[in-house]
Each structure stands twice: as C-alpha cells, then as structure tokens.
N, C-alpha and C positions, 0 to 999 in steps of 0.2 A: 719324451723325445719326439712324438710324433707330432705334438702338437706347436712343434718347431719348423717342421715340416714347411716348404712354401708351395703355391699351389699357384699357375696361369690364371687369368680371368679376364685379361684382355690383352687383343698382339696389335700392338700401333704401329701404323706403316711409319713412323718415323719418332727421333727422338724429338721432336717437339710435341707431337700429338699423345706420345705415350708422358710428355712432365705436366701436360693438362690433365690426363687422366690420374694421375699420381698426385697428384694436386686435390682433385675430387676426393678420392679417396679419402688421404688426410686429412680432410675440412672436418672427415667421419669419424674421425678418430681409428683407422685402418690404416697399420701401416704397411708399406710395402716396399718392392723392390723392383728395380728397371732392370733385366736381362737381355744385352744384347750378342749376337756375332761378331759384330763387327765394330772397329773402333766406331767412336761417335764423329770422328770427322773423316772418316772416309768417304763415307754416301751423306749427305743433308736428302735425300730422296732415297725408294725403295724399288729396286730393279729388280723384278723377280723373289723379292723375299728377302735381301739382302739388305736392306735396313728396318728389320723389322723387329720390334721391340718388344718384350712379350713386359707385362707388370703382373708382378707375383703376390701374393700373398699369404699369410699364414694359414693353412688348413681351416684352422677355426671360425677365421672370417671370410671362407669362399661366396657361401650362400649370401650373406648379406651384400660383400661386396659386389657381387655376380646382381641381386637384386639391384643395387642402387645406381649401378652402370644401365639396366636395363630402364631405367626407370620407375620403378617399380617403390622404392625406396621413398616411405611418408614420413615426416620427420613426427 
C-alpha cells in the first residue's frame, strides 16, 4: 500500500509550468499527478502561493524523478 503512496518533487508556480514538468516526467516513464488549490481557472498567475501546483509522484519514483528534474538524470 505504501508504495501507492504519492510523494511532492516539484511546486510550479502555475498550471502551465507544472504540464511541462509532468510532461518531462512522462517522456520517463514516471507517472504522476498535478495537485492543486485552486481551480485551474481561477489564477493563470501565482499570488502569494495561490496558484501553485505541486506534481506528485509515486514514492518509488521520488529519487529518480527528484534526479532527473535536477538534472542530474543520464539517460
């Protein structure tokens, strides 16, 4: 069960910047998920935190994912 578990590894100020990173991700074969606040058409911009978008992923794949946002990731 735990390894159902999702896990943060990146907060995008916006829901455009967080479907690029969510994009990246998947190219990886990492899937994930967009968690936000607030609807998506409320803010197109982040005031204070309020559009901001965190992309989740399974436990399992933190390290790697967390790597290959850092750049870090050799194919």
């Amino acid at each position: 069960m735990s390894q159902n578990r999702l896990v943060p590894v990146y907060i995008a100020r916006g829901e455009l910047e967080a479907q690029v990173i969510k994009s990246l991700l998947e190219s990886q074969d990492i899937p994930c998920l967009l968690q936000s606040e607030a609807a998506p058409s409320v803010l197109a911009f982040a005031i204070d935190g309020l559009g901001e978008v965190r992309v989740m992923v399974r436990v399992q794949d933190e390290e790697t994912a967390t790597k290959l946002l850092e750049g870090e990731h050799h194919a």
